[in-house]
N, C-alpha and C positions, 0 to 999 in steps of 0.2 A: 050415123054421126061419124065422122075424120077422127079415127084416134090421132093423137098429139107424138110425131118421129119420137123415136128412141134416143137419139141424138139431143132434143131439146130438155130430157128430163134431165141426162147425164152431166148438161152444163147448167142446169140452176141448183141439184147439187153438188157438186163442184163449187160455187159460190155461197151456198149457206153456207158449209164447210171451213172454206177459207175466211169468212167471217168472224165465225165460232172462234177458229183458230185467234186471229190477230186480237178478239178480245180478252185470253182468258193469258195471252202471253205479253201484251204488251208493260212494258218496264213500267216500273212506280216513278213518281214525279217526284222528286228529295227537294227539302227547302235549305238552302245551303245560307247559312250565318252569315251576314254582311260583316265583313270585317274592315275595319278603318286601317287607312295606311296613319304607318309610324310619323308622330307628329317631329317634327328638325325643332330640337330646342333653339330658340331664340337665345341668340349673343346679347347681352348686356354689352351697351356701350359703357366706359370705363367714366367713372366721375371726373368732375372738372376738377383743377387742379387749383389751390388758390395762386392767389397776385404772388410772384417772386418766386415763384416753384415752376417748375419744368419737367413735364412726363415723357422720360426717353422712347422714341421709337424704332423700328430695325432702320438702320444703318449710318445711328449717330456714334459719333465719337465726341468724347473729352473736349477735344479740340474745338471742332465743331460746332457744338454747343454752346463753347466761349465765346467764338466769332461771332454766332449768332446774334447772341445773349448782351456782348461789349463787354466780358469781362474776363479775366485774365484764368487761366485753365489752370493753375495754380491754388489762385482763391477759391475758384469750384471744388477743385479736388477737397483744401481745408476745409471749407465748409460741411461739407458730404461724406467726413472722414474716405475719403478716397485714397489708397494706398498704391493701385494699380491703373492708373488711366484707361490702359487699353481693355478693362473687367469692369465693363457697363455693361445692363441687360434690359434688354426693351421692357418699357412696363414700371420700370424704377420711376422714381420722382426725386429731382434733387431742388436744391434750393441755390437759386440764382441770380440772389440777390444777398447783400452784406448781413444778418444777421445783427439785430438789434444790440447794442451794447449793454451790458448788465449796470445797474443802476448801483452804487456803492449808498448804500445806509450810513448815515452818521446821526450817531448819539448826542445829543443837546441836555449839558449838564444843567442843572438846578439853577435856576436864579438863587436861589439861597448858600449856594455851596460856597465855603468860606475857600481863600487861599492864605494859608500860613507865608507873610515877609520873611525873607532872610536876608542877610546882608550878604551881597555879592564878594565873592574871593577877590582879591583884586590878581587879576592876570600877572604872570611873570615877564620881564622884559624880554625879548626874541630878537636876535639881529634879524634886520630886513635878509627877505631870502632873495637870491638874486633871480633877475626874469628870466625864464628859456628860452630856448634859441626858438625861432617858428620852425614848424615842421611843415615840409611839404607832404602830404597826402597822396596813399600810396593808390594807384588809378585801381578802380574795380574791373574786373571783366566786364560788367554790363557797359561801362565807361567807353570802355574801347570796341566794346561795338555799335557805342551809337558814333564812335570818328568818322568822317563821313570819309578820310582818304579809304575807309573800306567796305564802299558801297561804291555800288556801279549803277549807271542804265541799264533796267531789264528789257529796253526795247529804245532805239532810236528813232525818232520822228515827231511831229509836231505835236503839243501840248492842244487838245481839244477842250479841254474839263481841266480847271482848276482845284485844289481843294477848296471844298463851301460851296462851290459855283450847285446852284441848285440845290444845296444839302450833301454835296459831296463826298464822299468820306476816305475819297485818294484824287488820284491823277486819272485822266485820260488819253493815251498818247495811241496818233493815229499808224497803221501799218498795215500792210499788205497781206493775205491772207497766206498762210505756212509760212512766214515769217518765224524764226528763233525769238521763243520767249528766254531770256536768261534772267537766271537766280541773283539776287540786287547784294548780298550778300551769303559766307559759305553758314548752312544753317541744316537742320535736320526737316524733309519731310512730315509736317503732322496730319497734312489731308490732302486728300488729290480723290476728286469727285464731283458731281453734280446735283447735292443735295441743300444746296442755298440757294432759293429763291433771289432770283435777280443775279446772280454773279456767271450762270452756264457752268463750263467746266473749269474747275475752280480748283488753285494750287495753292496751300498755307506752308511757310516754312518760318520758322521757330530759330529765332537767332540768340542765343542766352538764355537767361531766366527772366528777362521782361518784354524782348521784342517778337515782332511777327513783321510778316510782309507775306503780302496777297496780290495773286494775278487772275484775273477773272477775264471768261469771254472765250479761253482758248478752244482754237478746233479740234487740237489732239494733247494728250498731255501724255509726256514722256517720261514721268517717275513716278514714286510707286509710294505710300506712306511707310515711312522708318526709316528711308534713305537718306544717307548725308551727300549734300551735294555743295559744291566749289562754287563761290563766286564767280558768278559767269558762265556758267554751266547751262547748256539748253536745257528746261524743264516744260516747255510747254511751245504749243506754234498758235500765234494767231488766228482768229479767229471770231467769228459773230455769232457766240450760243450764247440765248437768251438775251440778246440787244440787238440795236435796229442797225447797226453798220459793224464794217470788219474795226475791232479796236483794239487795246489792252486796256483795263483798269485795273492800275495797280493801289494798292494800300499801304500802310504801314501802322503798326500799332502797336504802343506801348501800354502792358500792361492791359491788353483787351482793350484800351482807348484807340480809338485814330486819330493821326497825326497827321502834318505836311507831310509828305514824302518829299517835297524839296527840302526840307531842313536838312536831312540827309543825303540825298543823292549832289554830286560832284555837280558843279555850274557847266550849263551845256555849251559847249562851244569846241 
């Protein structure tokens, strides 16, 4: 019988071998804990606010607010004990609407309550006093800035929009684009930005303690909020942000109300 090469034994073991080996060495199998990723808390949207209340958000202002709102940035301020205009903080809730009037109590005596008669004094005789002269009345500040010799056109060109015309709440006067918007009267910057719907880039200046006047629609706006600026004064260039053609709308408003702005501005001619 063929014994079996020496060679053939050598390599089967050789292979029991390496066998042996890889089973007495291979690594443990570990069960590794599922871990959950970190759950992202959920934001709370913020409750509703009621009727006549107003929750500020980033990038309101006092002013602004007013405009919004139609009332006078004064009254809000009272209302809201507000000391500081420009220290509003997103997240606040003010109240933007007049605050109901307190009801005065009155006491309703007795039907049975007696009133003791007395005989009336009789008056002493009094020379007639003589009438005062009339006084004329001395003009307020607010007075003379609603005189209209010091209002100006903040833009020359044809009337588009009337006030009322559609619900209007100014003028519409047509111009060319990078046209000079000018300041209608000299008054303080209170906003200059684009956070009113429907107006585009939008400039409010502050004339007294009851007036406003607003230019809406501008392409570029050339001052800055707290600036005092001149009668006349370029504040803004025409423009068609946020309306369908190049225009100006301008406003006017007393008291947070809107007005004609022709009652004010000079007869064009």
């Amino acid at each position: 019988m063929t014994r079996p090469p020496a060679r053939l034994f050598a390599c089967l073991l050789a292979a029991v071998l390496a066998g042996c080996a890889s089973t007495h060495n291979s690594a443990p199998i570990r069960e590794r804990a599922h871990t959950a990723p970190d759950k992202v808390a959920a934001v709370k949207p913020l409750p509703p606010v009621a009727a006549g209340y107003y929750r500020i958000v980033p990038g309101d202002t006092l002013y602004k607010i007013a405009f919004e709102q139609g009332q006078d940035s004064l009254d809000l301020a009272a209302w809201n004990n507000i000391v500081d205009p420009d220290r509003i903080r997103s997240g606040e809730v003010l109240r933007v609407r007049s605050p109901p009037k307190p009801v005065i109590a009155t006491r309703a005596l007795p039907a049975t309550a007696m009133v003791e008669a007395r005989p009336l004094a009789r008056p002493a005789t009094t020379p007639p006093a003589s009438k005062p002269e009339p006084t004329v009345p001395t003009p307020l500040a607010v007075v003379e800035d609603t005189s209209p010799d010091i209002w100006s056109w903040p833009l020359r060109g044809p009337l588009l929009a009337r006030f009322g015309d559609d619900l209007s709440k100014g003028i519409d006067i047509a111009g060319s684009r990078g046209m000079p918007v000018q300041a209608a009267a000299a008054g303080r910057v209170v906003y200059a930005g684009s956070g009113l719907r429907g107006y585009g880039k939008l400039i409010i200046i502050r004339h007294g303690k009851t007036l406003l006047s607003a230019y809406a629609h501008n392409a570029r706006i050339l001052v800055s909020e707290g600036q005092n600026v001149a009668r006349g004064q370029a504040v803004g260039e025409v423009g068609d942000s946020d309306t369908d053609r190049v225009k100006l709308h301008f406003e006017i408003r007393e008291r947070g109300k809107p007005v004609d702005p022709l009652i004010y501005l000079p007869n064009a001619g």
